[in-house]
VOPAGU-2260 file (C-alpha; in pm, 1 decimal, decimal comma):
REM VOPAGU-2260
SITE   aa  ch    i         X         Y         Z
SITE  UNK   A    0   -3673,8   12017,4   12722,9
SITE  UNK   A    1   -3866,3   12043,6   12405,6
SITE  UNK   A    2   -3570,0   11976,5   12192,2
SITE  UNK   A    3   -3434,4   11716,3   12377,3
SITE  UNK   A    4   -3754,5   11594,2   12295,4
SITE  UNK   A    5   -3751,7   11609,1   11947,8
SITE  UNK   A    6   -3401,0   11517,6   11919,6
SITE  UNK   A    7   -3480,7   11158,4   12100,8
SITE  UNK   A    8   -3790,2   11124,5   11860,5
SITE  UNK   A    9   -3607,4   11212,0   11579,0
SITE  UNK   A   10   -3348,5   10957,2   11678,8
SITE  UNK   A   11   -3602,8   10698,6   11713,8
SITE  UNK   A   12   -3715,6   10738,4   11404,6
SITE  UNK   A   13   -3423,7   10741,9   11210,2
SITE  UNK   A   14   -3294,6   10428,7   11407,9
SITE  UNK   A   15   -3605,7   10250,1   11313,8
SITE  UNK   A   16   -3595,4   10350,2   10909,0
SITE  UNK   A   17   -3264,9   10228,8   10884,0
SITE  UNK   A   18   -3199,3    9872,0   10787,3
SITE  UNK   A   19   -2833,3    9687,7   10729,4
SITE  UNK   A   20   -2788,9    9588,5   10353,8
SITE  UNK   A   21   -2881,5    9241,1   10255,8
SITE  UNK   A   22   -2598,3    8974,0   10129,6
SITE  UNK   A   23   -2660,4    8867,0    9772,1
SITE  UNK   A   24   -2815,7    8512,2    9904,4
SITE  UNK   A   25   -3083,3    8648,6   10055,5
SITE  UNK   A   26   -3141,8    8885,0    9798,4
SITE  UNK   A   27   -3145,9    8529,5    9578,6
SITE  UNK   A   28   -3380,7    8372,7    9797,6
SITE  UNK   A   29   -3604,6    8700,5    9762,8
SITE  UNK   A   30   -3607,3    8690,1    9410,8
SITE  UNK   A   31   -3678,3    8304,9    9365,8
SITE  UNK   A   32   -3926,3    8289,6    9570,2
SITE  UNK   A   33   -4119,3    8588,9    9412,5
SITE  UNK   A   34   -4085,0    8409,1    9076,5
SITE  UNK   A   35   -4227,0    8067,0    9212,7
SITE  UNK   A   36   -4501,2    8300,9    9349,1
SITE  UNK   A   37   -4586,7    8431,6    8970,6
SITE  UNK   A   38   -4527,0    8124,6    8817,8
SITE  UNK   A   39   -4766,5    7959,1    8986,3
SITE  UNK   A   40   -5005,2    8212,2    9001,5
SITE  UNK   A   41   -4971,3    8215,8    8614,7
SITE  UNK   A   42   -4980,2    7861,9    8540,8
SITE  UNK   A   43   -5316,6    7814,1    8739,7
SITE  UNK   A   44   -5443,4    8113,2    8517,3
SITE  UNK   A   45   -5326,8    7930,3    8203,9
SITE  UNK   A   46   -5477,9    7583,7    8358,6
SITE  UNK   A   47   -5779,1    7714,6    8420,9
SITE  UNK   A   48   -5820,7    7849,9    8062,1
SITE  UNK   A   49   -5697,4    7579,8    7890,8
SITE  UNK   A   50   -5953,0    7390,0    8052,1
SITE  UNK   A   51   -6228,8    7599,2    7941,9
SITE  UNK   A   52   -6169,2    7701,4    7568,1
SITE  UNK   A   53   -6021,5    7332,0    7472,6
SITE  UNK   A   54   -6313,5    7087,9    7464,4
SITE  UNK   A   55   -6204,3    6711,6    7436,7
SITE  UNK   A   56   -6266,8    6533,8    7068,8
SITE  UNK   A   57   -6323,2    6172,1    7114,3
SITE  UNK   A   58   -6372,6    6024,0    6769,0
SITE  UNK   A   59   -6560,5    5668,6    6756,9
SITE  UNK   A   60   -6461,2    5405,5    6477,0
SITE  UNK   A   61   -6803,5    5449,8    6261,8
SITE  UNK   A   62   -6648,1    5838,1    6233,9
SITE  UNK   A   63   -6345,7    5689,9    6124,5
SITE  UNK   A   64   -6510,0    5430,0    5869,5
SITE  UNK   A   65   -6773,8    5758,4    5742,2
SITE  UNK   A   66   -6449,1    5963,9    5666,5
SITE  UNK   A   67   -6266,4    5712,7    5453,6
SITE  UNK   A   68   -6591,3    5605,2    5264,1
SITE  UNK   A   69   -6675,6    5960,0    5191,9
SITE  UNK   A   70   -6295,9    5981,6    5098,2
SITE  UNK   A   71   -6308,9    5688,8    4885,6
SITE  UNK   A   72   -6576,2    5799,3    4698,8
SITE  UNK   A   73   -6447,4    6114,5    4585,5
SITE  UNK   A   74   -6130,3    5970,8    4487,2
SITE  UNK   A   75   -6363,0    5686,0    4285,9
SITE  UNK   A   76   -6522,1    6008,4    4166,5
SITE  UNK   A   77   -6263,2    6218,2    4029,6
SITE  UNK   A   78   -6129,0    5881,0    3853,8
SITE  UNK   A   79   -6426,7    5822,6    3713,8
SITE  UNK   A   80   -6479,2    6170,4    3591,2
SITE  UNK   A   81   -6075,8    6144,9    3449,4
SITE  UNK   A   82   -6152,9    5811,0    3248,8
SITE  UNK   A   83   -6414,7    5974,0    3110,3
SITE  UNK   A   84   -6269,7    6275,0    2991,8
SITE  UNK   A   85   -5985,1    6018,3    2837,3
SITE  UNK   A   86   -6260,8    5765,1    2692,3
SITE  UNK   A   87   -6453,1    6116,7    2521,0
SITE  UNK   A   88   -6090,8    6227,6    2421,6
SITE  UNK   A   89   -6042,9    5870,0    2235,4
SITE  UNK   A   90   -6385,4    5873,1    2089,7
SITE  UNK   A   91   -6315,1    6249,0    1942,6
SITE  UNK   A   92   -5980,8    6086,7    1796,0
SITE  UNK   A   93   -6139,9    5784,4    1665,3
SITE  UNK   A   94   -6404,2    5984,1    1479,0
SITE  UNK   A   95   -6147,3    6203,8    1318,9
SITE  UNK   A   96   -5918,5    5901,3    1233,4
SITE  UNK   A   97   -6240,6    5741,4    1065,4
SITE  UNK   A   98   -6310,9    6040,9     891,0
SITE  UNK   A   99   -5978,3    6092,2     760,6
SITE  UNK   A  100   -5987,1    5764,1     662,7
SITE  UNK   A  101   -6333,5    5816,4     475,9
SITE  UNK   A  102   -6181,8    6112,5     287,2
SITE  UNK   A  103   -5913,0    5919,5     215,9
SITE  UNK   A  104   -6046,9    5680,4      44,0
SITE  UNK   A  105   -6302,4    5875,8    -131,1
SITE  UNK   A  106   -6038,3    6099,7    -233,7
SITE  UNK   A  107   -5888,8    5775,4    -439,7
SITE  UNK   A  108   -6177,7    5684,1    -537,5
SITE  UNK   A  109   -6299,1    5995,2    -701,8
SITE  UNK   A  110   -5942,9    6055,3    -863,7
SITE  UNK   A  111   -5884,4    5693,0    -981,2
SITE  UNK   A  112   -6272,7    5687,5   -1134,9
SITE  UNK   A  113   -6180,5    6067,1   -1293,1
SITE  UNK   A  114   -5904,4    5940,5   -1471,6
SITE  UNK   A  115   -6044,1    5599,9   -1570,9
SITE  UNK   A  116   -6307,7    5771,2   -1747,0
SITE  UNK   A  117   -6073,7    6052,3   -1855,1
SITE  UNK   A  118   -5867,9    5795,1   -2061,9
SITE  UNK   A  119   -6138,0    5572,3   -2213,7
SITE  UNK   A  120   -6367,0    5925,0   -2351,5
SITE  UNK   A  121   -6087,7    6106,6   -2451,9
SITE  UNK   A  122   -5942,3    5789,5   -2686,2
SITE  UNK   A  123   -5997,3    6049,9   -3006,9
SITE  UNK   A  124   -5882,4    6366,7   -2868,9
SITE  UNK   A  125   -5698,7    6404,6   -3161,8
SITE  UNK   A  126   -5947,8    6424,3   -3408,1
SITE  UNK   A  127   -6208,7    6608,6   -3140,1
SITE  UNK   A  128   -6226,3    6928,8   -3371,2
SITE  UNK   A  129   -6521,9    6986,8   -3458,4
SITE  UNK   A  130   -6680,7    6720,5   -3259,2
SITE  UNK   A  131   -7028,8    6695,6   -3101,1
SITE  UNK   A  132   -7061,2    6493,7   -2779,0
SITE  UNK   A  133   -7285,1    6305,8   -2900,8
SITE  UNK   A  134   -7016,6    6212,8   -3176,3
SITE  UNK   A  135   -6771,8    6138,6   -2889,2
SITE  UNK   A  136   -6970,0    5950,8   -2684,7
SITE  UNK   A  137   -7039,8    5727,7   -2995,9
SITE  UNK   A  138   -6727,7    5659,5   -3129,6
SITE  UNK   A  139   -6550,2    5620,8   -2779,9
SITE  UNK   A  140   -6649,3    5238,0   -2721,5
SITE  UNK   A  141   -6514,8    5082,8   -3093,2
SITE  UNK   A  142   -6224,0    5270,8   -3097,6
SITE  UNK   A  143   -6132,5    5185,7   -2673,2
SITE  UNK   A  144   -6178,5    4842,7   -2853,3
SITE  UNK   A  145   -5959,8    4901,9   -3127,9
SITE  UNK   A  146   -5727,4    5026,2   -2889,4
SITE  UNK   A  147   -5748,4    4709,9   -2650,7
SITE  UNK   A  148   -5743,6    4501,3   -2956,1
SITE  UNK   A  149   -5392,2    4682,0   -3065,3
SITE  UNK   A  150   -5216,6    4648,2   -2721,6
SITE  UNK   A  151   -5323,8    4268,8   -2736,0
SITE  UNK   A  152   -5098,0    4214,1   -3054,3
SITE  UNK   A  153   -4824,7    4435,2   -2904,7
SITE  UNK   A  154   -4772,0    4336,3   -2553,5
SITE  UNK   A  155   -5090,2    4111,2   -2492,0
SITE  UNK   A  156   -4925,4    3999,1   -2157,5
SITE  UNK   A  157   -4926,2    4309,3   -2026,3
SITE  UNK   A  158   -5250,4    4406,4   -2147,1
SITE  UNK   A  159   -5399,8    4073,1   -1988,1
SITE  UNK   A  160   -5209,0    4205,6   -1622,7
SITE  UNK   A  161   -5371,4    4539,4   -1632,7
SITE  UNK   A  162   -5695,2    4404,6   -1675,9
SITE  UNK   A  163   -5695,3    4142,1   -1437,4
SITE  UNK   A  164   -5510,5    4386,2   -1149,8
SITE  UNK   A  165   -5820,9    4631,7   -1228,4
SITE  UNK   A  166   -6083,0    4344,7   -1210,7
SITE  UNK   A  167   -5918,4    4191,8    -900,8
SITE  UNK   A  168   -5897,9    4569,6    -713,9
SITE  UNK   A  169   -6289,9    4648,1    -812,2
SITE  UNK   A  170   -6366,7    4272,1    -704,5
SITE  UNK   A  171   -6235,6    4296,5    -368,4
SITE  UNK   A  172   -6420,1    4622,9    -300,7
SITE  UNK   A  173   -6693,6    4489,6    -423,2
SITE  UNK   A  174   -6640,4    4181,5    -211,6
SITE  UNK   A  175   -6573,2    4448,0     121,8
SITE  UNK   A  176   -6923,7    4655,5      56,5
SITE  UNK   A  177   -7100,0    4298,0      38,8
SITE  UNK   A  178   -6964,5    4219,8     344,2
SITE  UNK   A  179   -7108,7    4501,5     496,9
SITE  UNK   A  180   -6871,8    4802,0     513,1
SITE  UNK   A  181   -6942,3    5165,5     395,9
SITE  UNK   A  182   -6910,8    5242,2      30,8
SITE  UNK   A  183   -6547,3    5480,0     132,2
SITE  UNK   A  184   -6425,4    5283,9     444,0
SITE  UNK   A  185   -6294,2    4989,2     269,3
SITE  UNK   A  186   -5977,4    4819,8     380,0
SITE  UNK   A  187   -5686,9    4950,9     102,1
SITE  UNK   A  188   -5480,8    4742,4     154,4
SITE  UNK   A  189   -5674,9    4433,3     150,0
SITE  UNK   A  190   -5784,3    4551,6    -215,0
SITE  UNK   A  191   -5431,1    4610,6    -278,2
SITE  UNK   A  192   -5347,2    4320,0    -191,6
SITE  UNK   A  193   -5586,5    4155,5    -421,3
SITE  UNK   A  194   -5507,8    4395,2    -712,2
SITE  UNK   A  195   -5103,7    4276,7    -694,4
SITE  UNK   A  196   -5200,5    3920,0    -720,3
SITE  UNK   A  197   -5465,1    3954,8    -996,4
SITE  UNK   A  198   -5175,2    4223,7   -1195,5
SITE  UNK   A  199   -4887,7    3957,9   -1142,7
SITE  UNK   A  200   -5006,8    3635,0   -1156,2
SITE  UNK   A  201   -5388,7    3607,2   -1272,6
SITE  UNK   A  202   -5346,9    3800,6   -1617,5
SITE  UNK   A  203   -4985,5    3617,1   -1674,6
SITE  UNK   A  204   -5046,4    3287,6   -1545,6
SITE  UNK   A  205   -5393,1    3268,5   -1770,6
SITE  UNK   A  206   -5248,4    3396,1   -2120,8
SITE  UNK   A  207   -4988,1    3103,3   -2099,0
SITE  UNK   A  208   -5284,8    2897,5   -1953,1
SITE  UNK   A  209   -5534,6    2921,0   -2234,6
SITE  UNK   A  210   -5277,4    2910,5   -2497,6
SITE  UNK   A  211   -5184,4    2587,2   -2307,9
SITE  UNK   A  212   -5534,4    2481,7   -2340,0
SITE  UNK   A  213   -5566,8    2508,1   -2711,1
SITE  UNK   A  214   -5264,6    2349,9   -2755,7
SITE  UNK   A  215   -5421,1    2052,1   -2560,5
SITE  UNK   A  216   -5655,8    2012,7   -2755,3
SITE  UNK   A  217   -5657,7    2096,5   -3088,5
SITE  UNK   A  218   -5959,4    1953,4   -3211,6
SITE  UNK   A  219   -6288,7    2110,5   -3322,2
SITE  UNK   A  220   -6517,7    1797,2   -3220,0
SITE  UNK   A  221   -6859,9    1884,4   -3028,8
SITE  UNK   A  222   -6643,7    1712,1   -2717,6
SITE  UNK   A  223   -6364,5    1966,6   -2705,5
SITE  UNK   A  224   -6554,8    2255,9   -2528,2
SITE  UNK   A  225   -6668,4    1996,6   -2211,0
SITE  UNK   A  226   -6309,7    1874,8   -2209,1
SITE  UNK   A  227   -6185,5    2200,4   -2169,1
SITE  UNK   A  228   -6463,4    2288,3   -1938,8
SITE  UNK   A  229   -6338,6    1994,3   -1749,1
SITE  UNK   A  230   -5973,2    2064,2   -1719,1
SITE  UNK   A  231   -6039,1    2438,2   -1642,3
SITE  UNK   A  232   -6284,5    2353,9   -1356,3
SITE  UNK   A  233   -6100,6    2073,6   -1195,5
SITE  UNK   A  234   -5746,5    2095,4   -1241,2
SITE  UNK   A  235   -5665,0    2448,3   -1343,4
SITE  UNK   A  236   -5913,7    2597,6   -1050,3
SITE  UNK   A  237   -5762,2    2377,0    -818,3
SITE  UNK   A  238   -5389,3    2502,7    -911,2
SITE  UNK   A  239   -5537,9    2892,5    -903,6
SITE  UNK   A  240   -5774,9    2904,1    -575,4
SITE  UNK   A  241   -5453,2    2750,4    -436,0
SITE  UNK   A  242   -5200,2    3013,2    -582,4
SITE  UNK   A  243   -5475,2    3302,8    -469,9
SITE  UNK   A  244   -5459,3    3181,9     -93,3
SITE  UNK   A  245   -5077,8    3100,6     -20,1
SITE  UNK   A  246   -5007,8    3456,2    -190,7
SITE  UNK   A  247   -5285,6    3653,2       7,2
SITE  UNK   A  248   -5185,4    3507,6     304,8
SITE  UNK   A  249   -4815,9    3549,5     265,8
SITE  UNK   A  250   -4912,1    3919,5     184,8
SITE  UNK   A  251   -5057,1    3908,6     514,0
SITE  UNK   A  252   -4756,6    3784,5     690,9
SITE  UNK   A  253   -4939,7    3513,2     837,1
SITE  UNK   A  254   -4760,5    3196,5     895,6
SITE  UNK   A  255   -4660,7    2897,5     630,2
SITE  UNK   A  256   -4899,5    2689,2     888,0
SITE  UNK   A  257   -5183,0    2909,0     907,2
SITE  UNK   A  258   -5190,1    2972,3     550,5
SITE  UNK   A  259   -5222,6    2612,5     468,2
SITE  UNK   A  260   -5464,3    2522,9     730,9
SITE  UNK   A  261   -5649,5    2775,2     583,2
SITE  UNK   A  262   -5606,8    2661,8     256,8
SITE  UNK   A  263   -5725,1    2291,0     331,9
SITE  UNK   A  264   -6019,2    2378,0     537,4
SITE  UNK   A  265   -6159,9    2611,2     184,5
SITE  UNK   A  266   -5987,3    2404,5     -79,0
SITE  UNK   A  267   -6290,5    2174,5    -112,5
SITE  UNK   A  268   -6596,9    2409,0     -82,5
SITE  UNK   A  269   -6397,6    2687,3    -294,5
SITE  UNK   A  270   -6385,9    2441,1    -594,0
SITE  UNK   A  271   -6721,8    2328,4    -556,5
SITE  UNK   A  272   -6830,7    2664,9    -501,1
SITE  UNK   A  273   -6738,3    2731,6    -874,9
SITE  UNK   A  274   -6909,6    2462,4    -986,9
SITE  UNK   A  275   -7225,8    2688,1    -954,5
SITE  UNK   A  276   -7094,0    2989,0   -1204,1
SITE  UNK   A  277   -6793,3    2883,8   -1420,1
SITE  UNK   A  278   -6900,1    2527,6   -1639,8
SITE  UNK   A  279   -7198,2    2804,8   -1736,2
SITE  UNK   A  280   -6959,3    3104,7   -1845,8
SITE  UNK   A  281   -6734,7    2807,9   -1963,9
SITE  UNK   A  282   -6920,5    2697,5   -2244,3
SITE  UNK   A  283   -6919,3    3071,7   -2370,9
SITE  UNK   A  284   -6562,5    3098,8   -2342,8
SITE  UNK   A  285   -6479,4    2795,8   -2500,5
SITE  UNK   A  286   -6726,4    2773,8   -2753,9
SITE  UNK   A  287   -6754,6    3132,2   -2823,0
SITE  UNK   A  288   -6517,4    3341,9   -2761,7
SITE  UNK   A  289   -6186,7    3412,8   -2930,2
SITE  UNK   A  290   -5866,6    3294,2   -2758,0
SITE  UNK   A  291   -5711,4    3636,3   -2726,3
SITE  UNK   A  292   -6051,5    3760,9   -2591,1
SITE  UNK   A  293   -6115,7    3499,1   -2336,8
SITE  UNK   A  294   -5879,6    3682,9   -2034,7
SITE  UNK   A  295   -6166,5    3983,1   -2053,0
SITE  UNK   A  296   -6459,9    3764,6   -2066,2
SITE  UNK   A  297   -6351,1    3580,8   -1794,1
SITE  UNK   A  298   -6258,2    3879,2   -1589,6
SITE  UNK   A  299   -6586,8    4018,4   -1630,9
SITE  UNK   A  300   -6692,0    3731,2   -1524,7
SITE  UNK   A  301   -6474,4    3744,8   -1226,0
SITE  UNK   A  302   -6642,3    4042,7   -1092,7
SITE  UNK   A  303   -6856,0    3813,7    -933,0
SITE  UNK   A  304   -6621,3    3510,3    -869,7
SITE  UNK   A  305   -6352,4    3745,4    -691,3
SITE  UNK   A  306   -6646,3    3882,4    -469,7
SITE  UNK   A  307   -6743,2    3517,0    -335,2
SITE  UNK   A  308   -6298,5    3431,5    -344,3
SITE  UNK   A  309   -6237,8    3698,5    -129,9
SITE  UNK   A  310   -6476,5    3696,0      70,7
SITE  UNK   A  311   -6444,1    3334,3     160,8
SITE  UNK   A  312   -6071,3    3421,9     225,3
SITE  UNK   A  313   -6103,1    3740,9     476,6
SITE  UNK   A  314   -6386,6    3555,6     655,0
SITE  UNK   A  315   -6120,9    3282,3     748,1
SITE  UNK   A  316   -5914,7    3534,8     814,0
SITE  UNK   A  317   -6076,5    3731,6    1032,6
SITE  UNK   A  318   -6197,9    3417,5    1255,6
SITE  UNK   A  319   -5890,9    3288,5    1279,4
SITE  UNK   A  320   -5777,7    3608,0    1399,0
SITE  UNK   A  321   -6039,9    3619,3    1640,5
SITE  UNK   A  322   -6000,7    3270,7    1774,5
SITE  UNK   A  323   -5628,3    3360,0    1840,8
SITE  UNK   A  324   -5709,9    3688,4    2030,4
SITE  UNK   A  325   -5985,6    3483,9    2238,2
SITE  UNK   A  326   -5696,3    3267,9    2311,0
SITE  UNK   A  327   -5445,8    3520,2    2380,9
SITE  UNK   A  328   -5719,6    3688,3    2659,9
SITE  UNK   A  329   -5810,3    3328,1    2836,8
């Protein structure tokens, strides 16, 4: 009876354990529905940290306007700080450009001036033996004379060129210093320019001019010297502060019209301009001097005249130049 009893409990069990397999939709079913389950648990979980750890940025329009000024500004700075890093750069350049200039220039100076006074001390090298320098410092001015004297009878053209491209050069740096540059930071090629025209036309064209003269009038009358004074002042200054101009300014590649506006708007106070200096040397160089002499008097004498010539040209020059450019920018 006991195992009967067992047996039907055993039975029972067994009968209530066991299950019939499940068909493969169901098991589907089972499986989606356990996903939903953890998706949704998950996605609240996510949800609800999102929603803590995320705070919401609401950004008003003065935020907006604050960043772009402060953004502005440091772009204005930076550009600011970049132009002047280029401005400093181009002042360091300009300063070396200026002094390379200055050396320049007192590099020529200091050689030309060496070998000026070179030439004119060491005129009796030849018979130096023995010498004192006192002895060569004497002798040195009559025999440059001698010497200036000899090349006048040889190739006095010449002669008369060299002088008056040397006076001409020295004239128009002269004429720059008075105008208020540096002693070494004078334009070279504005006293270049000046030298050529005093070397190829001043020294020529006044040999064949005074020889001219004297031909005109040869007479020794107390009335000759004023004539010639005369002539020299009216028509043969007239013909040469006109030759000086065109030339310059055709050196300067300006144009046929602005060279002889130029020249009409000077013409008049140049000549009367020399009314204050030349009748005065004048009367020396007709009455006094030698006609083969006269070309170095007067260019001494033009070591002032060239000053006040070229300065009166430049001047116009330069404003005309600057009148153009204030044109050019309005």
């Amino acid at each position: 009876m006991a195992c009967l009893k067992a047996i039907n409990h055993f039975q029972i069990l067994s009968s209530s354990n066991s299950t019939k397999p499940l068909s493969s939709d169901a098991k589907k079913t089972i499986f989606t529905n356990k996903s939903l389950n953890f998706d949704a648990k998950f996605s609240s979980k996510t949800s609800r940290h999102q929603l803590r750890l995320v705070p919401v940025n609401v950004v008003t329009k003065e935020e907006k306007d604050l960043v772009a000024a402060e953004t502005s500004e440091k772009n204005g700075e930076e550009k600011a700080i970049s132009g002047g890093e280029v401005k400093e750069k181009g002042r360091i350049l300009s300063t070396l450009l200026e002094d390379k200039e200055r050396l320049l220039n007192a590099a020529i100076v200091l050689g030309v001036g060496t070998l000026a006074i070179t030439k004119l001390l060491s005129i009796d090298h030849e018979y130096w033996h023995g010498w004192t320098l006192y002895e060569v410092l004497k002798y040195a001015p009559e025999h440059n004379w001698i010497a200036y004297e000899e090349a006048l009878k040889s190739n006095p053209v010449v002669a008369k060129m060299t002088i008056s491209g040397i006076v001409y050069s020295v004239g128009d740096w002269i004429a720059q210093c008075y105008e208020g540059k540096p002693l070494f930071e004078f334009d070279r090629q504005r006293i270049f320019r000046s030298g050529l025209v005093g070397f190829t036309l001043h020294g020529s064209l006044s040999h064949y001019y005074y020889q001219f003269c004297e031909a005109l009038f040869p007479f020794n009358d107390w009335w000759v010297v004023p004539a010639k004074v005369v002539v020299d002042q009216t028509i043969w200054s007239a013909v040469w502060n006109s030759i000086y101009y065109v030339v310059l300014g055709f050196l300067r590649s300006e144009s046929s019209a602005s060279i002889f506006d130029e020249l009409k708007s000077t013409f008049w106070p140049m000549l009367t301009a020399g009314w204050k200096l030349w009748p005065f040397a004048h009367v020396i160089t007709y009455g006094v001097i030698p006609v083969e002499q006269r070309l170095l008097w007067v260019d001494c004498m033009e070591l002032i005249w060239v000053t006040i010539l070229s300065g009166f040209s430049n001047e116009k020059s330069e404003a005309r130049l600057s009148e153009a450019a204030e044109d050019d920018s309005s």
